[in-house]
N, C-alpha and C positions, 0 to 999 in steps of 0.2 A: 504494500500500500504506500502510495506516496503523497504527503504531506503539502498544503499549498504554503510556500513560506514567501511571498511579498503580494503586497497588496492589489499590487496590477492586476496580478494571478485573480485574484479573488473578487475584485471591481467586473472583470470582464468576463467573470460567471453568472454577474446580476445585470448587470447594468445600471445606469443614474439613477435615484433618486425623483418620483415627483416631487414638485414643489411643495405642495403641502404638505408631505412629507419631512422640510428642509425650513418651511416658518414659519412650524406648530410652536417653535420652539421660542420658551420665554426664561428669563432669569431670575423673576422673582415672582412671588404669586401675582397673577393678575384676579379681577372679581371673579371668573368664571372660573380658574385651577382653583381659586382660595376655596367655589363652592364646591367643588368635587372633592377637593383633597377634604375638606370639614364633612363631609358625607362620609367618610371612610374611616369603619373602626380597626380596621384589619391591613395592616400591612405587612411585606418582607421587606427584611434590614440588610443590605449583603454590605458587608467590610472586609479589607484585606487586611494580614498581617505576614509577620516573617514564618508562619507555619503554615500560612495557604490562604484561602479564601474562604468565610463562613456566611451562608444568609440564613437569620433567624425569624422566626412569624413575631408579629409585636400585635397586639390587642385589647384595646377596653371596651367598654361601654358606652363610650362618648368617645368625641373624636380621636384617632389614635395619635394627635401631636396637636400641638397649643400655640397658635401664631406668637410669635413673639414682636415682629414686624416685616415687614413685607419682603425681606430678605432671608427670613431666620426662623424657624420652627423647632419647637424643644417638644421631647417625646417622652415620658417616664419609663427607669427601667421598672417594672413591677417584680415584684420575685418570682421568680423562675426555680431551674436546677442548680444555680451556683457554679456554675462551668466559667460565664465571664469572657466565653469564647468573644463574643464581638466587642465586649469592652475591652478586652484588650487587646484587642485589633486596634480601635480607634484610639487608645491610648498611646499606641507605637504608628499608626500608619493612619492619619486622616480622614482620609478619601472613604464616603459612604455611596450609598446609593438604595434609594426605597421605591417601592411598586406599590403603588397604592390599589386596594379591591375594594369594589362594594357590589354585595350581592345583586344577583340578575342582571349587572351591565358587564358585557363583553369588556368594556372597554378598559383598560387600565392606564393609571397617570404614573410615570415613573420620574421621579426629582433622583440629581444628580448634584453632590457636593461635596463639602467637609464638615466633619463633626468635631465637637469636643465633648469632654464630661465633667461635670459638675455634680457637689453635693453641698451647694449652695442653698441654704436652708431657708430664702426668702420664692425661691423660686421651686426646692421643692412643695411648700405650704400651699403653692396652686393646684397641685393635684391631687390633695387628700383626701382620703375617704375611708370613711368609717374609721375616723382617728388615726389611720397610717397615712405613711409617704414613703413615697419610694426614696428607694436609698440614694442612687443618681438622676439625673436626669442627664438625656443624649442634645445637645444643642448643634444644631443640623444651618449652617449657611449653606444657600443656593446657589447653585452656579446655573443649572438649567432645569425646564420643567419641563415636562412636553406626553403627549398622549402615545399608547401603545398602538400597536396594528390590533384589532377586535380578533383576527382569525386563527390564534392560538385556543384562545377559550371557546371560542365558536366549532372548532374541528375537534375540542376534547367535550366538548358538549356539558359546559361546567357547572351550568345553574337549570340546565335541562334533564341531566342523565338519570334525576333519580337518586336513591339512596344507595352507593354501590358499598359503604363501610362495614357490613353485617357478615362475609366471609372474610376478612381480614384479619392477620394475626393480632393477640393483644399483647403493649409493652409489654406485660409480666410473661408472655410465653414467649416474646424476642428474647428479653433479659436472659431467662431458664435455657432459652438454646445457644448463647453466647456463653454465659458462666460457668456451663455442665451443671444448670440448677444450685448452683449456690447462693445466686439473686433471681427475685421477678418470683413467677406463676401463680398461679390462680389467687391467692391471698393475699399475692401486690397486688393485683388487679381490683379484687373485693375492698379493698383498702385507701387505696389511690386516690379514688373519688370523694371519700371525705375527708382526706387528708388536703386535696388540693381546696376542696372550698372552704375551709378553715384560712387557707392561705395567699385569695386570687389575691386581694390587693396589701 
């Protein structure tokens, strides 16, 4: 198999670019990204670091990020598994990138920037609930925003297919086939669920 390694190679397996394709593209929220991205509880976080690359789901119940100004969006880390994977991506390497979803549109809005982290305690107090706050918060400068092609989610059939999650393996019998059963199975499972909602926020 051989590999395409310069871009000509690659350019002149698609061809140009439509235009609108080329100035969807904005820098900072305008009204109409501000209303789609503030529509959006659910997005992926993708960061690079010196171990590779990790994109993680981020999700609340309200907007999944908090204008700060028109340039700048701050996102709470909620607790998770402690891994830290993408904090410490953005602690050593900047550069983020987020794909904004919101259910039944095809469409996706993906922002392109740098982030920092903070545990700046006037700015976590914005996001509290039910007496907690998140420990950091990701503060996200824009460099572009701009909308996805719809015919990824349109060809996986994503808000259409139906419930397909009911034969799926669960974490606890992944964990049990990773560890030779010494983590996970059926009573992580049984478990799991009220352990996490003791913990969303």
């Amino acid at each position: 198999m051989r590999f395409i390694d310069d871009i000509e190679t690659l350019g002149a397996l698609y061809g140009t670019p439509g235009a609108p394709a080329m100035r969807k593209v904005a820098r900072r929220l305008t009204p109409l990204y501000r209303k789609w991205i503030m529509s959006s509880r659910l997005c992926i976080l993708s960061t690079v670091g010196p171990e590779g690359v990790d994109g993680s789901p981020r999700g609340d119940d309200n907007p999944v990020v908090l204008e700060l100004d028109p340039g700048t969006l701050a996102m709470p880390d909620w607790r998770g598994n402690n891994r830290l994977d993408s904090l410490r991506n953005i602690v050593r390497d900047p550069r983020v990138s987020l794909l904004f979803l919101v259910p039944e549109s095809n469409n996706v809005v993906r922002l392109n920037g740098t982030a920092g982290l903070t545990a700046d305690d006037n700015l976590r107090a914005r996001f509290e609930k039910n007496g907690k706050r998140p420990a950091t918060v990701i503060v996200v400068e824009i460099a572009e925003i701009y909308t996805q092609c719809a015919r990824a989610l349109m060809r996986a059939g994503t808000w259409t297919a139906g419930h397909e999650a009911t034969a799926l393996p669960t974490v606890g019998e992944i964990l049990a086939e990773i560890t030779a059963g010494e983590e996970g199975g059926a009573q992580y499972d049984q478990e799991w669920g009220a352990r996490a909602a003791k913990t969303m926020w």
